[in-house]
C-alpha positions as CSV (number, residue, x, y, z in Angstrom):
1,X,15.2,82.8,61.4
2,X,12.2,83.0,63.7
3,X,11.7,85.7,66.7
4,X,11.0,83.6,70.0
5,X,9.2,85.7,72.1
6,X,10.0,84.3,76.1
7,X,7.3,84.6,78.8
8,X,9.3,83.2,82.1
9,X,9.6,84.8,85.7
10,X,11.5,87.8,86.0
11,X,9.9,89.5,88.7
12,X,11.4,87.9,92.3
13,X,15.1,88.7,93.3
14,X,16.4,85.3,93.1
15,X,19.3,85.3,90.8
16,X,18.7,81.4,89.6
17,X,15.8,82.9,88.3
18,X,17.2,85.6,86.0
19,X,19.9,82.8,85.2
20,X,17.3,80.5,83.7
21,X,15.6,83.1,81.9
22,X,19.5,84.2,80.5
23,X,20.1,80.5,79.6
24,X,16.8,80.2,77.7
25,X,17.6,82.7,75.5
26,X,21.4,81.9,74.8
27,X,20.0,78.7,73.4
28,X,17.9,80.0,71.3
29,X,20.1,82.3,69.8
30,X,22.6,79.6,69.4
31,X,20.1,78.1,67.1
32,X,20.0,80.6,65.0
33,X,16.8,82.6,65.9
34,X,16.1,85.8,67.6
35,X,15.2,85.4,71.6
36,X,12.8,88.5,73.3
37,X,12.2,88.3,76.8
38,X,8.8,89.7,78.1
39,X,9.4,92.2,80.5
40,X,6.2,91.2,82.8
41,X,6.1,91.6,86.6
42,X,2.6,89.9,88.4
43,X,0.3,92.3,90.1
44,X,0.7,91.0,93.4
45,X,4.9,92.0,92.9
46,X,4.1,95.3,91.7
47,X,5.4,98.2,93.6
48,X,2.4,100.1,94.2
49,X,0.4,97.0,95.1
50,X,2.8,96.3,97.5
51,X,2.9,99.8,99.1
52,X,-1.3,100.0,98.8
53,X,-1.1,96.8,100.9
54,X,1.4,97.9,103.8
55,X,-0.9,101.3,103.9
56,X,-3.9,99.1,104.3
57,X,-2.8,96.6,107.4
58,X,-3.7,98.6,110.6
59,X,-1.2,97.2,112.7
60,X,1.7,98.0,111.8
61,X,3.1,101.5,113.2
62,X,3.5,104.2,110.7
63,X,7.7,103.6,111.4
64,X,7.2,100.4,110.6
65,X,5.3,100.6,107.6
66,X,8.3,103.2,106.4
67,X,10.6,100.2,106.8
68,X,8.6,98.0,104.7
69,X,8.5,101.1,101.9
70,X,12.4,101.4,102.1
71,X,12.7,97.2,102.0
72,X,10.2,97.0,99.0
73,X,12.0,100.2,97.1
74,X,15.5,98.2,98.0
75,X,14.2,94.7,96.1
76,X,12.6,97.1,93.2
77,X,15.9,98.4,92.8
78,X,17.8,95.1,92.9
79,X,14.7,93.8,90.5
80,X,16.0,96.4,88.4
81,X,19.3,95.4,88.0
82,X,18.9,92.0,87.8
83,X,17.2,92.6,84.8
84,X,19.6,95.2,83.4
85,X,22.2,92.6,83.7
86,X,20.1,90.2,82.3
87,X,18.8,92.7,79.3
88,X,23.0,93.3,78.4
89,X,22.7,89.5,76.5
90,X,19.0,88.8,75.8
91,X,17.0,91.9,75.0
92,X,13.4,92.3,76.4
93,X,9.9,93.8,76.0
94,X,7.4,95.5,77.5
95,X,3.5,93.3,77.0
96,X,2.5,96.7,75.3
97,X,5.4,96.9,72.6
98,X,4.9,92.9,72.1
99,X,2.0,94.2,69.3
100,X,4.2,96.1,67.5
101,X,6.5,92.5,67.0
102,X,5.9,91.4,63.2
103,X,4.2,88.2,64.3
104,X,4.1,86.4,61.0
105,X,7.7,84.6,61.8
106,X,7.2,84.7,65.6
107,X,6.9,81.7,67.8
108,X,6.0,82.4,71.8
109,X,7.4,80.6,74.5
110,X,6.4,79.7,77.5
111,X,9.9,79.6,79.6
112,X,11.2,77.7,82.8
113,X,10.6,77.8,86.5
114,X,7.8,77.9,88.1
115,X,5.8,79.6,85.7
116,X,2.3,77.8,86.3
117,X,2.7,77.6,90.1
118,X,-0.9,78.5,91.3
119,X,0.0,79.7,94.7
120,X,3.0,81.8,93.6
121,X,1.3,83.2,91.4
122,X,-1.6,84.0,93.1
123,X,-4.2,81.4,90.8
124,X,-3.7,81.1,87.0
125,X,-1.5,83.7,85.5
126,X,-2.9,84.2,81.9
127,X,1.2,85.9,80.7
128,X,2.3,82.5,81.5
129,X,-0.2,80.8,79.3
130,X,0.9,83.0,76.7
131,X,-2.7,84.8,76.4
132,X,-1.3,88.0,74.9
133,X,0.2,85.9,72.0
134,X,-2.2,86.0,68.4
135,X,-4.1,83.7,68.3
136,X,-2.9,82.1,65.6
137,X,0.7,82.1,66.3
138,X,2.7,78.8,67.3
139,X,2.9,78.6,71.4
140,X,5.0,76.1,72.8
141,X,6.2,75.5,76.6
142,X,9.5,74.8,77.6
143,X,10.6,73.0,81.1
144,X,7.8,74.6,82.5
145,X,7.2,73.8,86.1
146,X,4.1,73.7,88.6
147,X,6.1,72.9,91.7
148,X,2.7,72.2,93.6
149,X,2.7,68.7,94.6
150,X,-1.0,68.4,94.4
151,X,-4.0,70.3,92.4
152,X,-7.4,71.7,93.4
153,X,-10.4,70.5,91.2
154,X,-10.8,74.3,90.0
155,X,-7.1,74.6,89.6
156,X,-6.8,71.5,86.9
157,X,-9.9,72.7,85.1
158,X,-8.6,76.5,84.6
159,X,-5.2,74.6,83.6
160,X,-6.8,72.5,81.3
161,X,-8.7,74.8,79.5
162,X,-5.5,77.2,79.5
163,X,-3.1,75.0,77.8
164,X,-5.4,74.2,74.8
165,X,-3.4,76.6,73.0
166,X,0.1,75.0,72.9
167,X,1.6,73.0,69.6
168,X,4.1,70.9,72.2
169,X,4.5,70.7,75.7
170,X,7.7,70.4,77.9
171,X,8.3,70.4,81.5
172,X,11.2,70.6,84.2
173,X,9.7,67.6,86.7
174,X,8.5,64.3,86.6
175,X,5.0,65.3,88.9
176,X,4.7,68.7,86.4
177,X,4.2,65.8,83.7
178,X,2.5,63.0,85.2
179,X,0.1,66.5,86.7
180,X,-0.3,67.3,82.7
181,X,-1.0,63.5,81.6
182,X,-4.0,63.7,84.2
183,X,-4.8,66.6,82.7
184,X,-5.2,65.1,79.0
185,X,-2.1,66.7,77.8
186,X,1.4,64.6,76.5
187,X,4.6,66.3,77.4
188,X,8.2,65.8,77.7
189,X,10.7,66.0,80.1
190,X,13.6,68.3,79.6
191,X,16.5,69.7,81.7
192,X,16.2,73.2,82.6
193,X,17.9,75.6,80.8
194,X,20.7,76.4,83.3
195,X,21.6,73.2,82.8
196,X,22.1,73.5,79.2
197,X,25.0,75.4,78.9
198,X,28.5,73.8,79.9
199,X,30.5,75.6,82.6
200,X,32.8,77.3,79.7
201,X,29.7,78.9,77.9
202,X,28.6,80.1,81.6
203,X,31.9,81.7,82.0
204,X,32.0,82.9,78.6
205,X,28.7,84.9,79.1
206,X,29.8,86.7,82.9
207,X,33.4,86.9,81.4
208,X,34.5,89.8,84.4
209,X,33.8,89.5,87.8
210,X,34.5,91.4,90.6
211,X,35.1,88.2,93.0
212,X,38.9,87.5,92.9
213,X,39.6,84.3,95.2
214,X,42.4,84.4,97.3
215,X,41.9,81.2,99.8
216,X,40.1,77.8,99.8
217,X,36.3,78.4,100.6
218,X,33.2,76.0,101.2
219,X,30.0,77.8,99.7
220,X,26.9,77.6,101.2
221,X,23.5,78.9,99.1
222,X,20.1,79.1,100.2
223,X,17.2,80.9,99.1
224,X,15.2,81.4,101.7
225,X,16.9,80.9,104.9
226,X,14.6,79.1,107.2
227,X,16.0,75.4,108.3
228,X,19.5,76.1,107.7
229,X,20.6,75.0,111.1
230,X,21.9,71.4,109.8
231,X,23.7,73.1,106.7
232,X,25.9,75.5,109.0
233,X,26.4,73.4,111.2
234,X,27.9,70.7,108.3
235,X,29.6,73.8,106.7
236,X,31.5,74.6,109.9
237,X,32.5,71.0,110.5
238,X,33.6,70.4,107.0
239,X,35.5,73.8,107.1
240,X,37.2,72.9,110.3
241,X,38.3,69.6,109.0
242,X,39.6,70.8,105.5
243,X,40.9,74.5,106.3
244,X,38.2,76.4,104.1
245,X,36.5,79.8,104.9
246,X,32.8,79.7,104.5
247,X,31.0,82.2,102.6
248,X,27.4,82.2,102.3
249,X,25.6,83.5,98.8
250,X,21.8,84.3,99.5
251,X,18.5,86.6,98.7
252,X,17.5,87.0,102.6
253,X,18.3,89.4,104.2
254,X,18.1,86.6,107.6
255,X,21.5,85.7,106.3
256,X,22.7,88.6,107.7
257,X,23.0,87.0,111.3
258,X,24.5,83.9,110.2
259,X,28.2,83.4,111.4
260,X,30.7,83.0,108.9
261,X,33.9,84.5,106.9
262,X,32.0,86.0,104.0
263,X,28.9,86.9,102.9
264,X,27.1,88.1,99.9
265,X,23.4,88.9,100.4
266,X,21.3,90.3,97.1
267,X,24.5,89.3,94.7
268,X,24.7,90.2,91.0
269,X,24.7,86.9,88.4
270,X,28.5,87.4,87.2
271,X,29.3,87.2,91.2
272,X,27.0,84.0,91.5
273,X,28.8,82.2,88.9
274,X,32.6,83.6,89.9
275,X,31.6,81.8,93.4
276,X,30.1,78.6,92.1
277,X,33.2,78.2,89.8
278,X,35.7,79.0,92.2
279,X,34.4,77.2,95.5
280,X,36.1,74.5,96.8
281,X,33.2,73.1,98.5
282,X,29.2,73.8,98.1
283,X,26.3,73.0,100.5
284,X,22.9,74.3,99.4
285,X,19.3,74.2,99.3
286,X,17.8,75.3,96.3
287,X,17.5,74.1,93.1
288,X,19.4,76.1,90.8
289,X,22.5,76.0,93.5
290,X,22.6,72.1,92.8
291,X,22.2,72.8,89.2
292,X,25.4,75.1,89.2
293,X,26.6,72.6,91.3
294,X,26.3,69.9,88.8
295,X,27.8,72.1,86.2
296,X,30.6,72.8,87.5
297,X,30.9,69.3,89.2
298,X,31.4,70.4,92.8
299,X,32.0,68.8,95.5
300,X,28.4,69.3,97.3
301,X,26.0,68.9,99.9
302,X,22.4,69.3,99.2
303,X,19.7,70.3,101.7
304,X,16.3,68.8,100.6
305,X,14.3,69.3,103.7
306,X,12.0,72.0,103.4
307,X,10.5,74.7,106.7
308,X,7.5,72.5,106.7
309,X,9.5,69.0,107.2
310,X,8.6,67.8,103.8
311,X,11.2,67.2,101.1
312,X,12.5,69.7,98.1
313,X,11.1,67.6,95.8
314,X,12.5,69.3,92.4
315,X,16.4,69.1,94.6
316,X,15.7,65.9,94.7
317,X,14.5,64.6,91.3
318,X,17.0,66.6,89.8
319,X,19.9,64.8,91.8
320,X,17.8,61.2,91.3
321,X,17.9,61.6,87.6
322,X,21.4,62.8,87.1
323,X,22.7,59.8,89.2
324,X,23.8,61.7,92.1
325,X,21.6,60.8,95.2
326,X,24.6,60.1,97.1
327,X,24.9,64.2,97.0
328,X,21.6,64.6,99.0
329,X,22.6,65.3,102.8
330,X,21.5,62.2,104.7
331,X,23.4,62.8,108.1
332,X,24.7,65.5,110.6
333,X,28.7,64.2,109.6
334,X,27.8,64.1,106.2
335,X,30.9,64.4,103.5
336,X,29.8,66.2,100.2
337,X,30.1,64.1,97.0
338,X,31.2,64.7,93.9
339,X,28.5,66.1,91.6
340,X,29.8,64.5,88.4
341,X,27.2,63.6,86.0
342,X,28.7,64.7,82.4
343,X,27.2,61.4,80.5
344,X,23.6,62.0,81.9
345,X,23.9,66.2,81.0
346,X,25.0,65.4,77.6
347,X,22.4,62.8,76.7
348,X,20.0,65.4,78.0
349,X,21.1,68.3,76.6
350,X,21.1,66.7,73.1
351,X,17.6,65.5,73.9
352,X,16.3,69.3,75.0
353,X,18.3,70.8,71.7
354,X,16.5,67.9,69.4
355,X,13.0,69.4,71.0
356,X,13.8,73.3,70.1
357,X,15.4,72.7,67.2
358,X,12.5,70.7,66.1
359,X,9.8,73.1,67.3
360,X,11.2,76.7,66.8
Protein backbone atom coordinates (compact mmCIF):
# COMPACT_ATOMS: atom_id res chain seq x y z
CA UNK A 1 0.00 0.00 0.00
CA UNK A 2 1.61 3.19 -1.35
CA UNK A 3 0.72 6.97 -0.28
CA UNK A 4 -0.13 8.91 -3.63
CA UNK A 5 0.47 12.32 -2.98
CA UNK A 6 -2.11 14.49 -5.69
CA UNK A 7 -0.95 17.81 -7.06
CA UNK A 8 -4.27 19.02 -9.15
CA UNK A 9 -6.12 22.54 -9.19
CA UNK A 10 -7.92 23.36 -6.20
CA UNK A 11 -7.81 26.90 -6.15
CA UNK A 12 -10.79 28.42 -8.64
CA UNK A 13 -14.43 28.03 -7.57
CA UNK A 14 -15.56 25.81 -10.22
CA UNK A 15 -17.11 22.81 -8.63
CA UNK A 16 -16.07 20.29 -11.78
CA UNK A 17 -12.84 21.19 -10.59
CA UNK A 18 -13.00 20.08 -6.90
CA UNK A 19 -15.10 16.95 -8.49
CA UNK A 20 -12.12 15.80 -10.47
CA UNK A 21 -9.75 16.28 -7.80
CA UNK A 22 -12.54 14.14 -5.51
CA UNK A 23 -12.67 11.41 -8.28
CA UNK A 24 -8.85 11.15 -8.46
CA UNK A 25 -8.55 10.21 -5.19
CA UNK A 26 -11.59 7.74 -4.83
CA UNK A 27 -9.85 5.76 -7.41
CA UNK A 28 -6.93 5.53 -5.86
CA UNK A 29 -8.21 4.46 -2.76
CA UNK A 30 -10.28 1.92 -4.45
CA UNK A 31 -7.02 0.46 -5.43
CA UNK A 32 -5.90 -0.05 -2.37
CA UNK A 33 -3.50 2.93 -1.59
CA UNK A 34 -3.60 5.97 0.45
CA UNK A 35 -4.61 9.38 -1.74
CA UNK A 36 -3.28 13.12 -0.18
CA UNK A 37 -4.31 16.00 -1.87
CA UNK A 38 -1.95 19.05 -1.93
CA UNK A 39 -3.52 21.89 -0.51
CA UNK A 40 -1.70 24.49 -3.03
CA UNK A 41 -3.43 27.74 -4.27
CA UNK A 42 -1.17 29.78 -7.25
CA UNK A 43 0.11 33.17 -6.29
CA UNK A 44 -1.70 35.06 -8.70
CA UNK A 45 -5.16 33.39 -6.66
CA UNK A 46 -3.92 34.25 -3.44
CA UNK A 47 -5.96 36.54 -1.30
CA UNK A 48 -3.52 39.11 -0.55
CA UNK A 49 -2.20 39.26 -4.09
CA UNK A 50 -5.37 39.82 -5.14
CA UNK A 51 -6.19 42.64 -2.67
CA UNK A 52 -2.41 44.24 -3.21
CA UNK A 53 -3.53 44.32 -6.84
CA UNK A 54 -7.08 46.13 -6.58
CA UNK A 55 -5.03 48.74 -4.01
CA UNK A 56 -2.54 49.23 -6.78
CA UNK A 57 -5.00 50.07 -9.99
CA UNK A 58 -5.66 53.86 -9.76
CA UNK A 59 -8.85 53.89 -11.29
CA UNK A 60 -11.00 52.42 -9.60
CA UNK A 61 -12.86 54.49 -6.71
CA UNK A 62 -12.08 53.60 -3.25
CA UNK A 63 -16.12 52.16 -3.08
CA UNK A 64 -15.33 50.33 -5.76
CA UNK A 65 -12.21 48.74 -4.83
CA UNK A 66 -14.35 47.82 -1.37
CA UNK A 67 -16.60 45.86 -3.73
CA UNK A 68 -13.86 43.98 -5.22
CA UNK A 69 -12.49 43.23 -1.38
CA UNK A 70 -16.02 41.90 -0.37
CA UNK A 71 -16.30 39.85 -3.99
CA UNK A 72 -12.70 38.39 -3.53
CA UNK A 73 -13.43 37.60 0.50
CA UNK A 74 -16.91 35.99 -0.89
CA UNK A 75 -14.97 33.41 -3.48
CA UNK A 76 -12.14 32.78 -0.58
CA UNK A 77 -14.91 31.79 1.51
CA UNK A 78 -16.61 29.55 -1.11
CA UNK A 79 -12.80 28.39 -1.94
CA UNK A 80 -12.99 27.36 1.48
CA UNK A 81 -15.77 25.20 1.44
CA UNK A 82 -15.33 23.61 -1.59
CA UNK A 83 -12.43 22.19 -0.20
CA UNK A 84 -13.90 21.34 3.25
CA UNK A 85 -16.34 19.42 1.31
CA UNK A 86 -13.84 17.98 -0.70
CA UNK A 87 -11.34 17.30 2.41
CA UNK A 88 -14.57 15.14 4.25
CA UNK A 89 -13.50 12.08 1.54
CA UNK A 90 -9.91 12.67 0.44
CA UNK A 91 -7.76 14.25 3.05
CA UNK A 92 -5.16 17.05 2.07
CA UNK A 93 -1.88 18.80 2.82
CA UNK A 94 -0.30 21.78 3.15
CA UNK A 95 3.38 21.96 0.61
CA UNK A 96 5.01 22.55 4.03
CA UNK A 97 3.72 19.34 6.00
CA UNK A 98 4.37 17.33 2.48
CA UNK A 99 8.23 16.90 4.13
CA UNK A 100 7.06 15.41 6.97
CA UNK A 101 5.29 12.44 4.52
CA UNK A 102 7.58 9.21 4.95
CA UNK A 103 8.51 9.27 1.31
CA UNK A 104 10.12 5.90 0.94
CA UNK A 105 6.52 4.30 -0.15
CA UNK A 106 5.16 7.51 -1.72
CA UNK A 107 4.45 7.97 -5.29
CA UNK A 108 3.44 11.85 -6.55
CA UNK A 109 0.95 12.62 -8.90
CA UNK A 110 0.39 14.89 -11.12
CA UNK A 111 -3.65 15.18 -11.33
CA UNK A 112 -6.29 16.29 -13.93
CA UNK A 113 -7.47 19.50 -15.53
CA UNK A 114 -5.72 21.93 -16.67
CA UNK A 115 -2.82 21.70 -14.60
CA UNK A 116 -0.02 22.72 -17.20
CA UNK A 117 -2.12 25.50 -18.83
CA UNK A 118 0.60 28.32 -19.28
CA UNK A 119 -1.81 31.13 -19.40
CA UNK A 120 -3.94 30.04 -16.43
CA UNK A 121 -1.37 29.66 -14.62
CA UNK A 122 0.34 32.53 -15.26
CA UNK A 123 3.71 30.55 -17.17
CA UNK A 124 5.00 27.22 -15.80
CA UNK A 125 3.84 26.32 -12.48
CA UNK A 126 6.67 24.23 -10.86
CA UNK A 127 3.61 22.47 -8.01
CA UNK A 128 2.24 21.09 -11.10
CA UNK A 129 5.47 19.62 -12.25
CA UNK A 130 5.67 18.05 -9.06
CA UNK A 131 9.04 20.07 -8.05
CA UNK A 132 8.53 19.78 -4.36
CA UNK A 133 8.50 15.91 -4.70
CA UNK A 134 12.34 14.09 -3.75
CA UNK A 135 14.04 13.77 -6.17
CA UNK A 136 14.18 10.41 -6.24
CA UNK A 137 10.62 9.49 -5.67
CA UNK A 138 8.39 7.94 -8.60
CA UNK A 139 6.28 11.01 -10.43
CA UNK A 140 3.75 10.18 -12.75
CA UNK A 141 0.94 12.40 -14.49
CA UNK A 142 -2.44 11.58 -14.81
CA UNK A 143 -5.05 13.03 -17.64
CA UNK A 144 -3.17 16.07 -17.31
CA UNK A 145 -4.31 18.72 -19.61
CA UNK A 146 -2.72 21.92 -21.37
CA UNK A 147 -5.90 23.28 -22.96
CA UNK A 148 -3.74 25.81 -25.01
CA UNK A 149 -4.31 25.04 -28.55
CA UNK A 150 -0.82 26.21 -29.49
CA UNK A 151 2.73 26.66 -27.71
CA UNK A 152 5.30 29.52 -27.61
CA UNK A 153 8.93 28.38 -28.42
CA UNK A 154 9.86 29.42 -24.65
CA UNK A 155 6.78 27.69 -23.43
CA UNK A 156 7.72 24.06 -25.00
CA UNK A 157 11.35 24.45 -23.90
CA UNK A 158 10.47 25.20 -20.01
CA UNK A 159 7.82 22.19 -20.56
CA UNK A 160 10.36 20.05 -21.91
CA UNK A 161 12.85 20.48 -19.58
CA UNK A 162 10.01 20.29 -16.69
CA UNK A 163 8.66 16.94 -17.48
CA UNK A 164 12.10 15.14 -17.53
CA UNK A 165 11.16 13.97 -14.18
CA UNK A 166 8.05 11.73 -14.85
CA UNK A 167 8.27 7.60 -14.95
CA UNK A 168 4.86 7.66 -17.31
CA UNK A 169 2.82 10.17 -18.77
CA UNK A 170 -1.01 10.57 -19.27
CA UNK A 171 -3.18 13.10 -20.61
CA UNK A 172 -7.02 14.15 -20.87
CA UNK A 173 -6.84 15.43 -24.86
CA UNK A 174 -5.77 14.35 -28.03
CA UNK A 175 -3.72 17.96 -28.78
CA UNK A 176 -2.23 17.69 -24.84
CA UNK A 177 -0.59 14.42 -26.47
CA UNK A 178 0.17 15.06 -29.94
CA UNK A 179 1.63 18.78 -27.85
CA UNK A 180 3.91 16.17 -25.66
CA UNK A 181 4.97 13.86 -28.80
CA UNK A 182 6.45 17.22 -30.25
CA UNK A 183 7.89 17.67 -27.33
CA UNK A 184 9.86 14.24 -27.24
CA UNK A 185 7.68 12.73 -24.69
CA UNK A 186 5.21 9.36 -25.24
CA UNK A 187 1.99 9.49 -23.39
CA UNK A 188 -1.35 8.07 -23.13
CA UNK A 189 -4.73 9.01 -23.43
CA UNK A 190 -7.01 8.54 -20.54
CA UNK A 191 -10.59 9.60 -19.48
CA UNK A 192 -10.69 12.10 -16.83
CA UNK A 193 -11.34 11.03 -13.58
CA UNK A 194 -14.95 12.26 -13.28
CA UNK A 195 -15.56 10.05 -15.70
CA UNK A 196 -14.38 7.09 -13.85
CA UNK A 197 -16.82 6.62 -11.43
CA UNK A 198 -20.40 5.23 -12.49
CA UNK A 199 -23.35 7.39 -11.56
CA UNK A 200 -24.02 4.93 -8.40
CA UNK A 201 -20.43 5.51 -6.92
CA UNK A 202 -21.19 9.36 -7.54
CA UNK A 203 -24.29 9.13 -5.63
CA UNK A 204 -22.78 6.94 -3.15
CA UNK A 205 -20.03 9.53 -2.31
CA UNK A 206 -22.74 12.93 -1.96
CA UNK A 207 -25.27 10.39 -0.42
CA UNK A 208 -27.63 13.58 1.21
CA UNK A 209 -28.61 16.47 -0.60
CA UNK A 210 -30.46 19.30 0.17
CA UNK A 211 -32.09 19.48 -3.56
CA UNK A 212 -35.48 17.52 -3.32
CA UNK A 213 -37.12 17.60 -6.93
CA UNK A 214 -40.58 18.22 -7.07
CA UNK A 215 -41.32 18.94 -11.06
CA UNK A 216 -39.76 18.17 -14.46
CA UNK A 217 -36.72 20.58 -15.05
CA UNK A 218 -34.33 21.17 -18.05
CA UNK A 219 -30.74 22.16 -16.55
CA UNK A 220 -28.69 24.43 -18.02
CA UNK A 221 -24.71 24.79 -16.81
CA UNK A 222 -22.20 27.12 -17.81
CA UNK A 223 -19.11 28.20 -16.34
CA UNK A 224 -18.50 31.37 -17.42
CA UNK A 225 -21.49 33.02 -18.72
CA UNK A 226 -20.53 34.86 -21.75
CA UNK A 227 -22.30 33.48 -25.22
CA UNK A 228 -25.12 31.95 -23.56
CA UNK A 229 -27.70 33.65 -25.66
CA UNK A 230 -28.21 30.47 -28.10
CA UNK A 231 -28.45 28.09 -24.89
CA UNK A 232 -31.41 30.05 -23.26
CA UNK A 233 -32.92 30.67 -25.82
CA UNK A 234 -32.96 26.56 -26.78
CA UNK A 235 -33.64 26.01 -23.05
CA UNK A 236 -36.79 28.16 -23.17
CA UNK A 237 -37.98 26.60 -26.41
CA UNK A 238 -37.39 23.04 -25.32
CA UNK A 239 -39.07 23.95 -21.89
CA UNK A 240 -42.11 25.36 -23.62
CA UNK A 241 -42.53 22.44 -25.79
CA UNK A 242 -42.05 19.62 -23.03
CA UNK A 243 -43.51 21.46 -19.84
CA UNK A 244 -40.10 21.67 -17.86
CA UNK A 245 -38.94 24.55 -15.44
CA UNK A 246 -35.38 25.65 -16.21
CA UNK A 247 -32.96 26.04 -13.66
CA UNK A 248 -29.61 27.22 -14.30
CA UNK A 249 -26.41 25.81 -12.08
CA UNK A 250 -23.36 28.23 -12.45
CA UNK A 251 -20.02 29.98 -10.78
CA UNK A 252 -20.89 33.75 -12.25
CA UNK A 253 -22.36 35.75 -10.58
CA UNK A 254 -23.73 37.22 -14.50
CA UNK A 255 -26.12 34.38 -14.03
CA UNK A 256 -27.88 36.36 -11.71
CA UNK A 257 -29.81 38.32 -14.49
CA UNK A 258 -30.60 35.44 -16.59
CA UNK A 259 -34.49 34.75 -16.66
CA UNK A 260 -35.55 31.51 -15.47
CA UNK A 261 -37.51 29.30 -12.61
CA UNK A 262 -34.49 28.48 -10.55
CA UNK A 263 -31.13 29.29 -9.97
CA UNK A 264 -28.22 28.16 -8.12
CA UNK A 265 -25.08 30.46 -8.39
CA UNK A 266 -21.76 29.32 -6.27
CA UNK A 267 -23.48 25.62 -5.52
CA UNK A 268 -21.89 23.00 -3.22
CA UNK A 269 -20.75 19.51 -5.10
CA UNK A 270 -23.63 17.22 -3.30
CA UNK A 271 -26.12 19.95 -4.99
CA UNK A 272 -24.32 19.67 -8.41
CA UNK A 273 -24.71 16.02 -8.60
CA UNK A 274 -28.50 15.95 -6.98
CA UNK A 275 -29.25 18.31 -10.09
CA UNK A 276 -27.38 16.41 -12.74
CA UNK A 277 -29.07 13.20 -11.55
CA UNK A 278 -32.39 14.46 -11.25
CA UNK A 279 -32.77 16.69 -14.46
CA UNK A 280 -34.85 15.86 -17.09
CA UNK A 281 -33.05 17.72 -19.58
CA UNK A 282 -29.40 19.38 -19.71
CA UNK A 283 -27.87 22.05 -21.97
CA UNK A 284 -24.34 23.19 -21.13
CA UNK A 285 -21.12 24.48 -21.93
CA UNK A 286 -18.37 23.31 -20.08
CA UNK A 287 -16.68 20.25 -19.94
CA UNK A 288 -17.25 18.59 -16.86
CA UNK A 289 -21.25 19.45 -17.30
CA UNK A 290 -21.11 17.06 -20.43
CA UNK A 291 -19.09 14.66 -18.50
CA UNK A 292 -21.85 14.48 -15.82
CA UNK A 293 -23.91 14.45 -18.55
CA UNK A 294 -22.56 11.40 -20.07
CA UNK A 295 -22.67 9.66 -16.74
CA UNK A 296 -25.75 9.97 -16.02
CA UNK A 297 -26.80 9.53 -19.73
CA UNK A 298 -28.90 12.72 -20.04
CA UNK A 299 -30.73 13.88 -22.46
CA UNK A 300 -28.30 16.98 -23.55
CA UNK A 301 -27.37 19.87 -25.43
CA UNK A 302 -23.82 20.94 -25.58
CA UNK A 303 -22.62 24.45 -26.32
CA UNK A 304 -19.11 24.34 -27.91
CA UNK A 305 -18.77 27.73 -29.16
CA UNK A 306 -16.52 29.73 -27.11
CA UNK A 307 -16.71 34.11 -26.37
CA UNK A 308 -14.05 34.42 -29.02
CA UNK A 309 -16.05 32.36 -31.84
CA UNK A 310 -13.72 29.47 -31.74
CA UNK A 311 -14.77 26.02 -30.60
CA UNK A 312 -14.55 24.32 -26.97
CA UNK A 313 -12.26 22.03 -28.17
CA UNK A 314 -11.97 19.56 -24.97
CA UNK A 315 -16.42 19.67 -25.24
CA UNK A 316 -15.89 18.53 -28.31
CA UNK A 317 -13.29 15.73 -28.34
CA UNK A 318 -14.73 14.45 -25.40
CA UNK A 319 -18.25 14.00 -27.20
CA UNK A 320 -16.24 12.80 -30.60
CA UNK A 321 -14.62 10.08 -28.79
CA UNK A 322 -17.45 8.84 -26.72
CA UNK A 323 -19.59 8.62 -29.96
CA UNK A 324 -21.93 11.33 -29.19
CA UNK A 325 -21.42 14.19 -31.66
CA UNK A 326 -24.97 14.23 -32.43
CA UNK A 327 -25.18 15.86 -28.73
CA UNK A 328 -23.08 18.95 -29.83
CA UNK A 329 -25.70 21.89 -30.55
CA UNK A 330 -25.66 22.47 -34.34
CA UNK A 331 -28.94 24.61 -34.77
CA UNK A 332 -31.14 27.34 -33.07
CA UNK A 333 -34.24 24.28 -32.95
CA UNK A 334 -31.94 21.87 -31.83
CA UNK A 335 -33.39 18.65 -29.88
CA UNK A 336 -30.90 17.30 -27.17
CA UNK A 337 -29.70 13.72 -27.70
CA UNK A 338 -29.22 11.06 -25.64
CA UNK A 339 -25.80 10.94 -24.06
CA UNK A 340 -25.53 7.22 -23.98
CA UNK A 341 -22.09 5.91 -24.35
CA UNK A 342 -21.81 2.95 -21.63
CA UNK A 343 -19.60 0.52 -24.10
CA UNK A 344 -17.05 3.41 -24.89
CA UNK A 345 -16.85 4.54 -20.74
CA UNK A 346 -16.27 0.97 -19.83
CA UNK A 347 -13.59 0.12 -22.30
CA UNK A 348 -11.99 3.36 -21.11
CA UNK A 349 -12.34 3.15 -17.73
CA UNK A 350 -10.73 -0.41 -17.74
CA UNK A 351 -7.97 1.07 -19.91
CA UNK A 352 -7.32 4.27 -17.19
CA UNK A 353 -7.52 1.48 -14.10
CA UNK A 354 -4.99 -0.90 -16.17
CA UNK A 355 -2.54 2.41 -16.21
CA UNK A 356 -2.79 3.25 -12.26
CA UNK A 357 -2.92 -0.05 -11.28
CA UNK A 358 0.12 -0.65 -13.24
CA UNK A 359 2.01 2.49 -12.13
CA UNK A 360 1.06 3.16 -8.41
Amino acid sequence: MAKIVIATILDNINTGTFLQALALGVCVRKLGHNPVLVNYSRPHLRFVYLVKNIFRNQSKSFFRKGLSIINISLEQILRMRLKHIVRKVIPMCSLNTLSKIDDRNTIYMTGSDQVWNNEYNRGIDPVFYLDFAPQHAKKIAYAASIGQNSLSDIEKESMRSALKCYACLTVREDLAKAQLTELGYDSTQVLDPTLLLSKEEWLSVFKKSSFIKVEPFLLVYSVEWNNDDLIMKLAKDIASLRGLKIYVYSTSRNVKSVKCDKRFVFGTPDLFISLFSKADYVIVSSFHGTAFSIIFEKLLGADIILKNGKHNNRIEELLDSAGLKECIISEENYVPKKANAKKWLNMQRKKAYEFLKGNI
